[in-house]
N, C-alpha and C positions, 0 to 999 in steps of 0.2 A: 436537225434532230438526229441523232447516234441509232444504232442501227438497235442496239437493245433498248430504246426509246420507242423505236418505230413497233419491234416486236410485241413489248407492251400496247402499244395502239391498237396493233392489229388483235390480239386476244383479246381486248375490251368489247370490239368492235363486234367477238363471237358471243358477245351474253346478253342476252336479254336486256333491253336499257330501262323495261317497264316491270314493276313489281306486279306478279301476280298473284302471289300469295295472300291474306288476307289481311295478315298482320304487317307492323313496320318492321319488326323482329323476329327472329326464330324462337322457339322454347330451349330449355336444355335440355337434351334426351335425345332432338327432333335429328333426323335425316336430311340430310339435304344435298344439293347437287354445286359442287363448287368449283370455278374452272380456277387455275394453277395459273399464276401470273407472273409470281416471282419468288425466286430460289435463294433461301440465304444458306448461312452454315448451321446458324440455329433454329430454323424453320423455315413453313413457306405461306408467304401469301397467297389466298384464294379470295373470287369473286362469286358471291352466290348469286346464281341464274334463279333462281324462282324469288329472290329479296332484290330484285332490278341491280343488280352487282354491287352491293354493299361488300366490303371489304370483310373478310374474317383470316383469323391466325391459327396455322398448324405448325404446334412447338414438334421440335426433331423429336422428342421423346413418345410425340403422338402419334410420328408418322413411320419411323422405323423399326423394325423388331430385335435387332440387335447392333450392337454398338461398333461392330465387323461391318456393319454395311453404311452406304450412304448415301444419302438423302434422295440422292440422285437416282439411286435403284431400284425407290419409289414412287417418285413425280418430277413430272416435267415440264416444264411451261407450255401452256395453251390444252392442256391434260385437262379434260374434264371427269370427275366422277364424285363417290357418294361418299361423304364425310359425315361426323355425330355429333352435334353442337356441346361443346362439356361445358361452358364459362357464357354468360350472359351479362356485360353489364349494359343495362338499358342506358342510362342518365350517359353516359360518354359513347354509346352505342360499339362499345369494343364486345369482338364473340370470339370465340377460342374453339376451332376443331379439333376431332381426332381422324385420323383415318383407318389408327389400330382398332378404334372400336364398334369396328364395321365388319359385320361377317359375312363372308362370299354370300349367301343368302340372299340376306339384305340388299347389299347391292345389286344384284343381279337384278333383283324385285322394283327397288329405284330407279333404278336404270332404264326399264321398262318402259314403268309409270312416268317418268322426265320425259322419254320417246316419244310416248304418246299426246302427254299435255303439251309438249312443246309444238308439234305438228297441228293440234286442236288451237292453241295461240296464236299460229299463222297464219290459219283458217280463219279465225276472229280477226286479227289485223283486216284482211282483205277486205272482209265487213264494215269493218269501221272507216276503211277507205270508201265502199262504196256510201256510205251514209256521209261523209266529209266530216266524220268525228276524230280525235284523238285514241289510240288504242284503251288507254288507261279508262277514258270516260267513257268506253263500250264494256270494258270491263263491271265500274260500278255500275252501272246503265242496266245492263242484263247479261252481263256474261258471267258472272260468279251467282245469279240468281238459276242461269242455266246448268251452272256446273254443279250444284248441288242438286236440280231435278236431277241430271242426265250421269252423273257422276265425275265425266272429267269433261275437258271441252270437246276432245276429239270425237266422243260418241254422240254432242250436239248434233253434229253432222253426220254420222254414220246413221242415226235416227230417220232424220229428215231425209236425205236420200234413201235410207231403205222404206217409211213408213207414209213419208209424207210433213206436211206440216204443223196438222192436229194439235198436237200438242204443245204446239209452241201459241197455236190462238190460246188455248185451255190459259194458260198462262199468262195469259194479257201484253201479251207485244203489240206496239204497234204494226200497222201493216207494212209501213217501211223497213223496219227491223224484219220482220219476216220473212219478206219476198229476197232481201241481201243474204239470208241465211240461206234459205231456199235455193237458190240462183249458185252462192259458191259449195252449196253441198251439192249442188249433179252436176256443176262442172269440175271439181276434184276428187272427188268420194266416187271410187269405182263399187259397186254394192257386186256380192259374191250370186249367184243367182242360187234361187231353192228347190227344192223340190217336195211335192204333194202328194201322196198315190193312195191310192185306195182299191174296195175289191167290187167290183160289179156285177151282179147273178143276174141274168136276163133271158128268162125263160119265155119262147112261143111255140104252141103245139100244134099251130097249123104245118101241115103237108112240106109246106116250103120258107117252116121256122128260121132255117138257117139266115135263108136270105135277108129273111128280114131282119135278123140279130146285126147282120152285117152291115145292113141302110142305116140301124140306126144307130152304130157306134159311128160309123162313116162320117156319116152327120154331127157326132158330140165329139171328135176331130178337127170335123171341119171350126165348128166353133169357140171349139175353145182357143184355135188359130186366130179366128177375127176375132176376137176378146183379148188377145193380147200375149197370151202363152207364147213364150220362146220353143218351147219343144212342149211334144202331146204324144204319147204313145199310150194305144189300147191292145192287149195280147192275152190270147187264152193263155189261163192256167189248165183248164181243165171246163170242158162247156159243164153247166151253164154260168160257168164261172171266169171273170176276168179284169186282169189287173189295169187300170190306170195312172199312169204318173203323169205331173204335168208339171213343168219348170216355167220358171220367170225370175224376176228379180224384185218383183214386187209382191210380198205375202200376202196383203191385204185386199190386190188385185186379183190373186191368184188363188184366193178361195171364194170369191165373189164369180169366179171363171167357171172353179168344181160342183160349185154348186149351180151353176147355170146349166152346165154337163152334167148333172144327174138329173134338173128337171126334165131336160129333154130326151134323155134316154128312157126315164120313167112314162113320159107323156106321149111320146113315139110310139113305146113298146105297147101300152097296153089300147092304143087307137088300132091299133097291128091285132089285139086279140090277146096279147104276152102280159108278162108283168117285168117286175125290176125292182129291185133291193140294193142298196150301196151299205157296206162297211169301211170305215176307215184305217189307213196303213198309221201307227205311231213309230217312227224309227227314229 
């Protein structure tokens, strides 16, 4: 094998081998993500990654902007980026790109969105390993039924590790598809952690109020620690007023926490003789 033989191997080798797209073909009009394979004088071949690297053609006239430059001062093999489908013939499956008629915009936007789906794909791969499926028939299976709930694949998993896996029962997965979804979304998916705050008024008029304002924040502290919160802080604004934040990485844990923290401040304070009012922070 020749060395520009092998190079072509090797850029094959970086595109995607499985269609993920929905269709066999692209529309005319459509965007798409094409890696640069091979360079001639009158255009270049590309392989599109989201059509399992079907072959398409960018005429020189597509790809350059003036007839001073050359080809080459545009693309270059194993070059991946966002090309515009102009030419569709299904029946012989030849497609015909442009690169001119792609606006920095756009691409940048594509680019993006390929980033993401692409990373969400390989997250599914893993999955269909652990099930001993084929990627393709994880795909039809439930992974383009998920990427229309979820939007693209990658927030599949950003979901489930941030929310849980609710929604994927809602949806009628099996429970082996689940628990593999589940399993490689918190072992890949780092979830950003949040935070919650709100304002706490807790009034006691006995002699020795203070103290007790202080046992019983103490207290809705300490708990909201053994409930799971990563970080808890309670601090005067101003008595009888004061603010709570509480972080974690789990929202759904984490208001099931605030609210555990207000019953007991509320139910503390007024066994104490006090009362207690919570308003919520929106930021």
């Amino acid at each position: 094998m020749s060395k520009r033989e092998e190079r072509v191997d090797d850029i094959r080798k970086n595109v995607l081998s499985v269609r993920i797209a929905r269709k066999e073909l692209p529309d005319i009009g459509e965007l798409v993500i094409g890696t640069v394979y091979k360079i001639l004088e009158h255009g270049a071949y590309v392989l599109l990654d989201e059509y399992g690297g079907i072959e398409a053609y960018a005429p020189i006239n597509e790809v350059i902007q003036s007839w001073f430059h050359d080809i080459k001062d545009y693309l270059r093999p194993g070059q991946k980026t966002v090309f515009r489908v102009i030419r569709v013939d299904a029946r012989r499956k030849l497609i015909d790109v442009s690169l001119r008629k792609v606006k920095e915009e756009e691409k940048r936007e594509k680019l993006t969105k390929w980033k993401r789906a692409l990373r969400g794909v390989k997250l599914l791969e893993l999955v269909a390993k652990k099930l001993n499926i084929p990627l393709d028939k994880a795909l039809q299976d439930f992974g383009w039924k998920l990427e229309d709930y979820y939007g693209d694949f990658l927030s599949i998993f950003e979901n489930v590790a941030k929310y849980g896996p609710d929604d994927l029962k809602k949806l009628g997965l099996s429970d082996d598809v689940i628990n593999a979804i589940t399993e490689i979304a918190k072992e890949r998916i780092e979830v950003e952690p949040v935070e919650i705050s709100g304002i706490i008024r807790v009034i006691s008029i006995k002699p020795d109020g203070v103290k007790h304002v202080k046992n019983v924040l103490l207290k809705a502290m300490e708990l909201a620690r053994k409930e799971g919160a990563e970080s808890v802080k309670i601090y005067t604004i101003g008595p009888p007023r004061y603010r709570i934040d509480i972080m974690g990485r789990d929202p759904k844990r984490l208001e099931q926490v605030l609210k555990d923290v207000i019953n007991l401040v509320t139910t503390e304070i007024k066994k104490r003789g006090g009362e207690a009012s919570f308003t919520r922070i929106s930021e």
